[in-house]
C-alpha positions in Angstrom: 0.0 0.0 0.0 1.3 3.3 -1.2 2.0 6.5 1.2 -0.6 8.8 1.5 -0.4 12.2 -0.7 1.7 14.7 0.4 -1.7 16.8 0.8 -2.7 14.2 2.9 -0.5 14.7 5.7 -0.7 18.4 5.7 -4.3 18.8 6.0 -3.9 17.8 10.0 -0.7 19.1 10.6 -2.2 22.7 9.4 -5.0 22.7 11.6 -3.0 21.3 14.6 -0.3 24.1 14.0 -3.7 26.9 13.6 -4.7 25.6 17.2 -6.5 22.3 19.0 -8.4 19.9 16.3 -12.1 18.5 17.6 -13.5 15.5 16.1 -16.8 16.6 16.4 -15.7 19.9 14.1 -14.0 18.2 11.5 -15.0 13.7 11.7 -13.0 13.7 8.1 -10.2 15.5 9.5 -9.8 13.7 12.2 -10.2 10.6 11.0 -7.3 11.6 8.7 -5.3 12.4 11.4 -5.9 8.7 13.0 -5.3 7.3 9.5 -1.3 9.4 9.7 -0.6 9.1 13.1 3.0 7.5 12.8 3.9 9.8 10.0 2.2 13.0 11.9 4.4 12.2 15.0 7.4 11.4 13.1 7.0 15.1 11.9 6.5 16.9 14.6 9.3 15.2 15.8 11.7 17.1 13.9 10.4 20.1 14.9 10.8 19.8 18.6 6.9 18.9 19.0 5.1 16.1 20.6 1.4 15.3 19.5 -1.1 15.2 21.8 -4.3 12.9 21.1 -7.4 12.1 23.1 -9.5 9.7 21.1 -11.7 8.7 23.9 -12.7 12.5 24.5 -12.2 13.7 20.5 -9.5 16.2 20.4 -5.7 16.9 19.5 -3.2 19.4 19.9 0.6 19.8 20.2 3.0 20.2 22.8 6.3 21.7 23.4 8.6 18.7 24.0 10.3 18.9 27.5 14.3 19.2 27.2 14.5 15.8 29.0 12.7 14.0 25.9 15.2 14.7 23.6 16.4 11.5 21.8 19.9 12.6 21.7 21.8 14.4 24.7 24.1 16.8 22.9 21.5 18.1 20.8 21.3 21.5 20.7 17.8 22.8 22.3 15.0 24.0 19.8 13.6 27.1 19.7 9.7 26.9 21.4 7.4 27.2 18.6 4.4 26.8 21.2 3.7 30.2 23.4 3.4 29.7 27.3 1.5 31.9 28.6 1.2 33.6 31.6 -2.9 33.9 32.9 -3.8 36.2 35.5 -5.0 35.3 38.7 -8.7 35.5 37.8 -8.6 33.8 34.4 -6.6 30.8 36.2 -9.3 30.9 39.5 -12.3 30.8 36.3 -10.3 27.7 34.4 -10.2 25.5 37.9 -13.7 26.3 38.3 -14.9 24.9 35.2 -12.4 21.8 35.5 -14.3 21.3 39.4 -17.5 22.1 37.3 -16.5 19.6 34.5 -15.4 16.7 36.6 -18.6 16.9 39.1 -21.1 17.0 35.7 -19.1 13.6 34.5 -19.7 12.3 37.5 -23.4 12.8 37.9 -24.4 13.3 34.5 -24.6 11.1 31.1 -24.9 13.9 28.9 -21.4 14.9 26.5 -21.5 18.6 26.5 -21.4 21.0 29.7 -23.4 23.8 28.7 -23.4 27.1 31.1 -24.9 30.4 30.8 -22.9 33.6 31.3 -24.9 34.2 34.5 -23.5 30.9 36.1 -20.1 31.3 34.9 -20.2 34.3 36.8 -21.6 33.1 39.9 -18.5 30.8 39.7 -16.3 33.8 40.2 -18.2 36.2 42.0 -17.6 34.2 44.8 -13.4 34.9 44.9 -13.7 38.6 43.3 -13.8 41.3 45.6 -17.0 42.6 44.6 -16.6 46.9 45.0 -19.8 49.3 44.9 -20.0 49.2 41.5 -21.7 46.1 40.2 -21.6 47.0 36.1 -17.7 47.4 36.5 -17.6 44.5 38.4 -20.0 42.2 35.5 -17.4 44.2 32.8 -14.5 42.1 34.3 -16.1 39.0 34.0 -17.1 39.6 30.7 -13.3 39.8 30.4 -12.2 37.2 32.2 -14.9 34.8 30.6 -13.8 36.2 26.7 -10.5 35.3 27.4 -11.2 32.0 28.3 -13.1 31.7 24.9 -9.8 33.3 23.4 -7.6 30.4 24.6 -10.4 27.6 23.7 -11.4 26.2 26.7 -14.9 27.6 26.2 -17.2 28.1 23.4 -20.1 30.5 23.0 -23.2 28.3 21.1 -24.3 29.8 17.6 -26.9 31.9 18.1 -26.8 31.7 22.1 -24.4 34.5 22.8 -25.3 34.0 26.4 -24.5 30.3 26.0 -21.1 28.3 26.6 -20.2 25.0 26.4 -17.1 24.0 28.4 -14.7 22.0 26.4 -13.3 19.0 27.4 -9.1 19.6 26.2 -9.4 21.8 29.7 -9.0 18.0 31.3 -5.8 18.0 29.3 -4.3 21.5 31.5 -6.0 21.0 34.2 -5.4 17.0 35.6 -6.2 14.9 38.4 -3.7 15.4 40.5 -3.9 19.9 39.6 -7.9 19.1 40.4 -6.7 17.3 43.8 -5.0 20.2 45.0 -8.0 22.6 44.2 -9.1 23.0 47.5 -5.9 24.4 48.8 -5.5 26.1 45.2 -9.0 28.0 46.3 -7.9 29.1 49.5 -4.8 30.7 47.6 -7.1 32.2 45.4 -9.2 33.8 48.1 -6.1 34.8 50.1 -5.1 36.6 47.2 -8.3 37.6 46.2 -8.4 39.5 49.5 -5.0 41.0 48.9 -5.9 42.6 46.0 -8.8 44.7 48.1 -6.9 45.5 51.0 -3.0 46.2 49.9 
């Protein structure tokens, strides 16, 4: 059996390098990507980048290898084609709050999809923000914090439900187990420093 076209191959690699690839977006795509796996890796490779693939949940995206995963020692280290980024306090408090939100809906739920409104999202929040006297200035930040969070993929607004998100599930991928373990004393961080932030 021959290789598949060259055409073939780029296809996923071009949406993976554009940002995180859903099955349920694209089911051709991503069964394309199954399909060149091995020769997907084996290119990333040379870049420095390690594929990243969740079948069971429908989604890919690539990683920065670690320094340590390097095959040979003496290699010289690659530039970092993949951003970090640093997220401020409240955008990192709202992205543990939907992972706690996300794992407690698997648990109790058989639906696929988490689907909250703006008005919960920001009852998620309001509870670590120190809330001032103005209310409008206070619902403006969360508007920000929330369209960042759409910005970086970890939510979605639904078509034609501006008011509408649906939490998606490569958040499990940044946020694990053992991060969601810790959330507890995460939240009492998060409220220390909350309270910082009102009284200096």
């Amino acid at each position: 059996m021959s290789d598949a076209p060259d055409s073939a191959l780029s296809l996923p690699l071009i949406a993976l390098f554009k940002g995180v690839l859903y099955q349920e977006d694209d089911p051709a795509l991503w069964q394309n990507l199954l399909e060149l796996q091995s020769r997907v890796r084996d290119y990333l490779g040379v870049l420095g980048l390690q594929l990243i693939l969740d079948e069971a949940e429908g989604y890919a995206y690539l990683r920065q290898r670690q320094e340590d995963e390097q095959t040979a020692p003496e290699q010289a280290t690659l530039p970092r084609l993949i951003a970090r980024r640093q997220l401020s306090y409240p955008v990192s408090l709202l992205l543990a709050l939907l992972r706690k939100r996300l794992a407690e809906f698997d648990a109790g739920s058989g639906e696929a999809r988490l689907i909250l409104s703006r008005g919960q999202i920001a009852d998620l929040l309001r509870l670590f923000l120190a809330e001032g006297s103005n209310e409008a200035k206070l619902a403006d930040r969360i508007d920000g914090h929330i369209a960042k969070v759409v910005e970086l993929g970890f939510l979605r607004r639904l078509r034609g439900k501006d008011e509408q998100f649906e939490v998606r599930r490569i958040l499990k991928a940044y946020v694990d187990a053992q991060w969601l373990n810790e959330f507890d004393q995460r939240l009492r961080d998060y409220s220390q420093q909350g309270a910082d932030e009102v009284n200096p």
